[in-house]
C-alpha positions as CSV (number, residue, x, y, z in Angstrom):
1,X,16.0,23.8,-15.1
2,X,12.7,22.4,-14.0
3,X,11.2,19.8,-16.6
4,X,7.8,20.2,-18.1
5,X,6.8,16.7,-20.3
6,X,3.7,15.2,-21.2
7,X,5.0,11.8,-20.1
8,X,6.6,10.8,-17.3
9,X,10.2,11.1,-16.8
10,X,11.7,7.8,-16.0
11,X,14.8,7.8,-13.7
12,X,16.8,5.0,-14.7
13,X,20.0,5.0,-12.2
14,X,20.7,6.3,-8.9
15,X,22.8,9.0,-10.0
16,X,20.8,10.7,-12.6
17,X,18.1,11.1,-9.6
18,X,21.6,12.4,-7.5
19,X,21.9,14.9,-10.5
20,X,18.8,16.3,-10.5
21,X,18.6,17.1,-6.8
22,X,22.3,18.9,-6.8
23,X,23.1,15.6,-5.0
24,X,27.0,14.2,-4.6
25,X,26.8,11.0,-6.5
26,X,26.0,7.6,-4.9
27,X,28.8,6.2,-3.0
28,X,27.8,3.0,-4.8
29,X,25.6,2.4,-7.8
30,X,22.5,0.4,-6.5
31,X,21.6,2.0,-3.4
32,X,21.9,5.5,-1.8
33,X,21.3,6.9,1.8
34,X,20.9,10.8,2.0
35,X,20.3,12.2,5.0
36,X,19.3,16.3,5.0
37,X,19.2,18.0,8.1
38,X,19.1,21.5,7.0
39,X,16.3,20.8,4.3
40,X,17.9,23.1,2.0
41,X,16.7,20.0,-0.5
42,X,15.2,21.5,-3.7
43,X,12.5,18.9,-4.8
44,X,11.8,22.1,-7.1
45,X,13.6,20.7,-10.1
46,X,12.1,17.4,-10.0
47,X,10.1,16.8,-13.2
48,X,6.0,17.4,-12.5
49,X,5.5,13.6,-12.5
50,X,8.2,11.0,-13.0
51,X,8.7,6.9,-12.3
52,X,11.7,5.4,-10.3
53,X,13.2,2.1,-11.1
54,X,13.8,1.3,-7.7
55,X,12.1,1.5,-4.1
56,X,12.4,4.7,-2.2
57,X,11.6,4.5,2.2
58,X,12.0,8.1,3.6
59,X,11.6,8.9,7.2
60,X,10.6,12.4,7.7
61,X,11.2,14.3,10.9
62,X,8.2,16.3,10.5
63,X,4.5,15.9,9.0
64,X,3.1,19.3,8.1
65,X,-0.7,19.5,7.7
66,X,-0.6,19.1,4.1
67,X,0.4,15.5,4.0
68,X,-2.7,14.5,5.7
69,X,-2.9,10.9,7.0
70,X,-6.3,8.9,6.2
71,X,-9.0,10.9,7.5
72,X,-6.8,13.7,8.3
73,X,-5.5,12.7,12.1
74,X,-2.2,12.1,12.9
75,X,-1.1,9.4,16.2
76,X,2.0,10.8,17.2
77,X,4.0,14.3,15.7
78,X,7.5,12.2,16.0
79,X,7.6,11.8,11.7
80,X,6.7,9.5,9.6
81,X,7.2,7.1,6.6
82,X,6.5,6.6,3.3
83,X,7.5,3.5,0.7
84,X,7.8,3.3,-2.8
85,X,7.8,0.3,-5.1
86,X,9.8,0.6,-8.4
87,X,7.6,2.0,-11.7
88,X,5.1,3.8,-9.5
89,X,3.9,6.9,-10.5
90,X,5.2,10.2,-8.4
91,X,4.7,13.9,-8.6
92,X,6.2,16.8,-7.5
93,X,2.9,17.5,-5.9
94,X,3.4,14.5,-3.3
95,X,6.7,16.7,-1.8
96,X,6.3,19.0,1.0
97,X,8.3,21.5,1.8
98,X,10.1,19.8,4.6
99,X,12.6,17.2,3.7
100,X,14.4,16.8,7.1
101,X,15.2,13.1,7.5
102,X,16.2,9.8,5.5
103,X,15.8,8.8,2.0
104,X,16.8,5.7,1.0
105,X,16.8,4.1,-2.7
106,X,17.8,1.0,-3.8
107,X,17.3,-0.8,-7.3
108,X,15.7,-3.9,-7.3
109,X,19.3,-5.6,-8.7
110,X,21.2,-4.9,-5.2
111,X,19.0,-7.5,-3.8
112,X,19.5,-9.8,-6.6
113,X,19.7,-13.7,-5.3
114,X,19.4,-12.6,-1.7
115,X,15.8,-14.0,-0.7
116,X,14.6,-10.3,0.5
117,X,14.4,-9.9,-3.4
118,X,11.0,-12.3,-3.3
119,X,10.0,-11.6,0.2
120,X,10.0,-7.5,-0.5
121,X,7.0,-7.8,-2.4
122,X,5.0,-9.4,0.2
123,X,5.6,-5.8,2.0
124,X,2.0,-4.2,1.5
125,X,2.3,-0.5,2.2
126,X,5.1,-0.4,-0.5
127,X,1.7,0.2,-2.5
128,X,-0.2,2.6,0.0
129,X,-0.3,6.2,-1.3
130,X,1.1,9.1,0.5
131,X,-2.0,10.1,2.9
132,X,-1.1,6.6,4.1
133,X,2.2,7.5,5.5
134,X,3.5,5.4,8.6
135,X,3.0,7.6,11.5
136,X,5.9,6.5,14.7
137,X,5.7,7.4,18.3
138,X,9.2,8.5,19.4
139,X,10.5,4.9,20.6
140,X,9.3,3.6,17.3
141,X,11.6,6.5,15.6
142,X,14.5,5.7,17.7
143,X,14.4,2.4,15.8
144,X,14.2,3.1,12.7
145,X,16.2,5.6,12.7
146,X,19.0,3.5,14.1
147,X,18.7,1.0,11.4
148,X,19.3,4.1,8.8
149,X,22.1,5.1,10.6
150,X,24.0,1.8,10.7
151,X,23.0,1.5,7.0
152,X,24.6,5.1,6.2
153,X,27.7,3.9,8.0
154,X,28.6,0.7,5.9
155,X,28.2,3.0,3.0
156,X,30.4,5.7,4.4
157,X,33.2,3.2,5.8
158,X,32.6,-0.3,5.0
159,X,32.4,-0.9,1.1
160,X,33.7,-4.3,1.1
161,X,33.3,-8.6,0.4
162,X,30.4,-8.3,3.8
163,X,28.5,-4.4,3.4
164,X,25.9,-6.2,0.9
165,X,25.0,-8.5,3.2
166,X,25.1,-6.5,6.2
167,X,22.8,-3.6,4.4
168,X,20.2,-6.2,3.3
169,X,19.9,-7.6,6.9
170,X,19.3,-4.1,8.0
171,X,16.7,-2.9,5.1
172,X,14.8,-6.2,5.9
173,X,14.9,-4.9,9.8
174,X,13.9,-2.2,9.0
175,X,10.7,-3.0,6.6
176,X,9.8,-5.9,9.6
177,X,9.8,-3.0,12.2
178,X,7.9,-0.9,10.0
179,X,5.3,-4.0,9.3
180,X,5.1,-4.3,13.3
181,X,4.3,-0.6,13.5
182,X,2.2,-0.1,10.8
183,X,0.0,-3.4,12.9
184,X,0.0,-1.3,15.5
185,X,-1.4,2.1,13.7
186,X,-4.0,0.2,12.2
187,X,-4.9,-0.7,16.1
188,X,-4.5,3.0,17.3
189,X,-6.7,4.0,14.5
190,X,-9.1,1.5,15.5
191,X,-12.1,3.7,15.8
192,X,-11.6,5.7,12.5
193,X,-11.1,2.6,10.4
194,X,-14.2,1.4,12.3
195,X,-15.7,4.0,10.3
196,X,-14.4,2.8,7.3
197,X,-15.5,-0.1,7.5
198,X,-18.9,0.9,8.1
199,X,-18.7,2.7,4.8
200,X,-17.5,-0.1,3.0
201,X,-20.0,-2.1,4.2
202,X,-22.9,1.1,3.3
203,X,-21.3,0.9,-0.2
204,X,-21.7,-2.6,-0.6
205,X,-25.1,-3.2,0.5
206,X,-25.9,0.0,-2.1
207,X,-23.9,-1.9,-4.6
208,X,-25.4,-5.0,-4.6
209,X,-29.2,-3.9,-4.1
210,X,-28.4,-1.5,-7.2
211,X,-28.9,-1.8,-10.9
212,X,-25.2,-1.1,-11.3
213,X,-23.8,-4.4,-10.4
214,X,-25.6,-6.1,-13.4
215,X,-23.5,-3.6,-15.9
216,X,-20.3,-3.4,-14.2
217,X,-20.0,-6.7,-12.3
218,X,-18.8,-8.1,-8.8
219,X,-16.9,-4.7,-7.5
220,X,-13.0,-5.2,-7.8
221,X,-10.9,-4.5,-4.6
222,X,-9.5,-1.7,-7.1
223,X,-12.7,-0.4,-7.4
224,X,-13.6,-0.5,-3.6
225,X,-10.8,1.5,-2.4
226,X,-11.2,4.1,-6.0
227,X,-14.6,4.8,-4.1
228,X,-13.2,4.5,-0.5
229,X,-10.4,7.0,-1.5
230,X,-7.8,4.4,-0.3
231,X,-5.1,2.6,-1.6
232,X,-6.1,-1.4,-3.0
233,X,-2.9,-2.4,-0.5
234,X,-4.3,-0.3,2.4
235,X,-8.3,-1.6,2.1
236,X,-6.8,-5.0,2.6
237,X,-4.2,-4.6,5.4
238,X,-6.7,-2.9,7.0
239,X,-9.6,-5.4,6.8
240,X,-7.4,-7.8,8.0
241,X,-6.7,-5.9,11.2
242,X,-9.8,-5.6,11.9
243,X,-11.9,-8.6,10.0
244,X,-8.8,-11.4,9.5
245,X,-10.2,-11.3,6.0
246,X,-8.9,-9.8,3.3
247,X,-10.3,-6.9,1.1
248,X,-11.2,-9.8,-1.7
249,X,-12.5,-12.4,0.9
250,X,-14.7,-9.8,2.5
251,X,-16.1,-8.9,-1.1
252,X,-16.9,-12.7,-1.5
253,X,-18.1,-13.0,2.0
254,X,-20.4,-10.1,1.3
255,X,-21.7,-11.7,-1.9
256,X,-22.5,-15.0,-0.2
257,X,-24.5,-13.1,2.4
258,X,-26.5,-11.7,-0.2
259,X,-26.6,-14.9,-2.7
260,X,-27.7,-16.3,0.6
261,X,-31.0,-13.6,1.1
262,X,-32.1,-14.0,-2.3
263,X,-31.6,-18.0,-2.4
264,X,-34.0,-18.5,0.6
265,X,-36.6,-15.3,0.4
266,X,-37.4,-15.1,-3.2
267,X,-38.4,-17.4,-6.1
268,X,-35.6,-16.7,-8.6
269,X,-33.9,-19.1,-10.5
270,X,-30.1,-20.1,-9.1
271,X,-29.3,-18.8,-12.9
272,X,-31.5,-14.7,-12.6
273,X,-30.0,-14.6,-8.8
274,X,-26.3,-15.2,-10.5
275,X,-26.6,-12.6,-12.9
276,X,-28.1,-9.7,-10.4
277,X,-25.2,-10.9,-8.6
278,X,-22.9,-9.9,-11.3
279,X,-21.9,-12.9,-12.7
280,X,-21.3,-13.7,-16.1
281,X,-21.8,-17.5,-16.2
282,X,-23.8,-19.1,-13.6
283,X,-21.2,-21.7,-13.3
284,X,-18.9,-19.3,-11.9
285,X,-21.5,-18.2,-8.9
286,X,-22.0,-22.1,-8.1
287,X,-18.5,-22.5,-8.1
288,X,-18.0,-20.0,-5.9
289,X,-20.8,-20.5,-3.5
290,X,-20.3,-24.0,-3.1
291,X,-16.6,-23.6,-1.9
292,X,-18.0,-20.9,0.8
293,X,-20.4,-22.9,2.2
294,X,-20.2,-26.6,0.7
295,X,-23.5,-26.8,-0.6
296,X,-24.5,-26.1,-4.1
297,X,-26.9,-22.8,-4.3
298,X,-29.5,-25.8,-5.3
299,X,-28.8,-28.1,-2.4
300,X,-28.8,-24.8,-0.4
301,X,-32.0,-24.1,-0.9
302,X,-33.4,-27.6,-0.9
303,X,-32.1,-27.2,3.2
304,X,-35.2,-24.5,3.7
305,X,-37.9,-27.0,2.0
């Protein structure tokens, strides 16, 4: 029976997740591999938005239209992937009909004093929302893939004293190949997030020459990729790609630039120029500007006199 709730369902284990789907239970409690070639999968009696306790990486053979990818172009029509971090939001409405390919769940525990456990959350696009989806050419599929496969098969034959270690070597492989592709999307996409950048960059010009950043502050990289209609995670991988900065640096780099303008071309006070900068306390923009450019704002413009 499909589930209808006004808060999210929360799926605590593995095998209540199994239940729900008409799934076999997990052949062992932290992680599960399914792999559905006949996509006979009904998502249907998934609740309309639920939270997992644990990550989720899917390949899917086949991208239909209606999981678009950033601006709505696709690289290669090989699949793709798409990661989820544990307690994220997800709805029903984020399935497609197609479900041909690998999903893969493990709780957070099975990596449990294994140094993945840390490193996993350096892993950006766990975070990116599903028009972000990783996008493989066919050799990159081959890959990954491969890694599922050899994971599926310590599950299916191997459950013994060495199959933890050998399937946390192979889901690290795995998110380090997917890293090294996503690098590479980011440079095959090079000319539409060219264009993203130049509307970050509009926005922020707007932003900071506007009224609005008096009331509601320096902009947030949350708030930058709200009005980019990005993921946080995404904004900054992909400024990095293309900038070496990060989604926060570039905001501060921006700020500077404009701190910069209104230092040396009008007569404001170092405190008015802090505040239409969005700054609370003027400390806080001296602070700031100071370990950008090693100069004080007042010693900065003492350099023009």
């Amino acid at each position: 029976m499909k589930k209808h709730a006004t808060t999210p369902y929360i799926f605590e284990s593995l095998t209540d997740l199994h239940r729900m789907l008409g799934l076999p239970k997990p052949l062992h409690p932290l992680i599960s591999l399914v792999e559905n070639n006949d996509n006979k999968l009904d998502s249907s009696q998934l609740p309309q938005s639920f939270v997992y306790n644990f990550y989720k990486i899917s390949y899917k053979k086949n991208l239909t239209g209606r999981l678009k990818y950033g601006q709505g172009h696709y690289d290669f029509d090989e699949g793709g992937m798409f990661f989820k971090g544990p307690n994220q939001l997800s709805g029903n409405g984020e399935n497609n009909d197609d479900h041909s390919g690998f999903t893969m769940l493990f709780h957070p525990d099975f990596l449990m004093a294994y140094p993945l456990a840390k490193k996993i959350k350096e892993y950006g696009f766990f975070s990116y929302s599903v028009d972000e989806a990783l996008h493989l050419s066919d050799k990159e599929r081959e890959t990954i893939v491969s890694i599922f496969k050899i994971i599926d098969n310590e599950l299916q034959n191997r459950i013994d004293d060495f199959s933890q270690d050998v399937i946390i070597s192979q889901i690290e492989t795995l998110l380090n190949f997917s890293n090294r592709f996503y690098k590479r999307q980011f440079i095959t996409r090079k000319a539409i997030n060219n264009s993203l950048l130049q509307k970050l960059e509009a926005f922020l010009e707007t932003y900071f020459n506007s009224e609005e950043i008096r009331r509601k502050g320096i902009p947030t990289v949350q708030f930058l990729a709200e009005n980019l209609k990005i993921s946080p995670n995404y904004l900054s991988d992909m400024l990095r790609s293309l900038t070496g900065q990060s989604a926060q640096q570039h905001i501060h780099e921006k700020l500077i630039e404009k701190a910069k303008e209104k230092i040396s071309a009008t007569n404001l006070t170092i405190s008015e120029i802090a505040y239409e900068l969005g700054f609370e306390h003027p400390s806080s923009f001296n602070k700031l500007f100071k370990s950008k450019t090693n100069m004080s704002p007042s010693e900065f413009r003492q350099s023009f006199n």
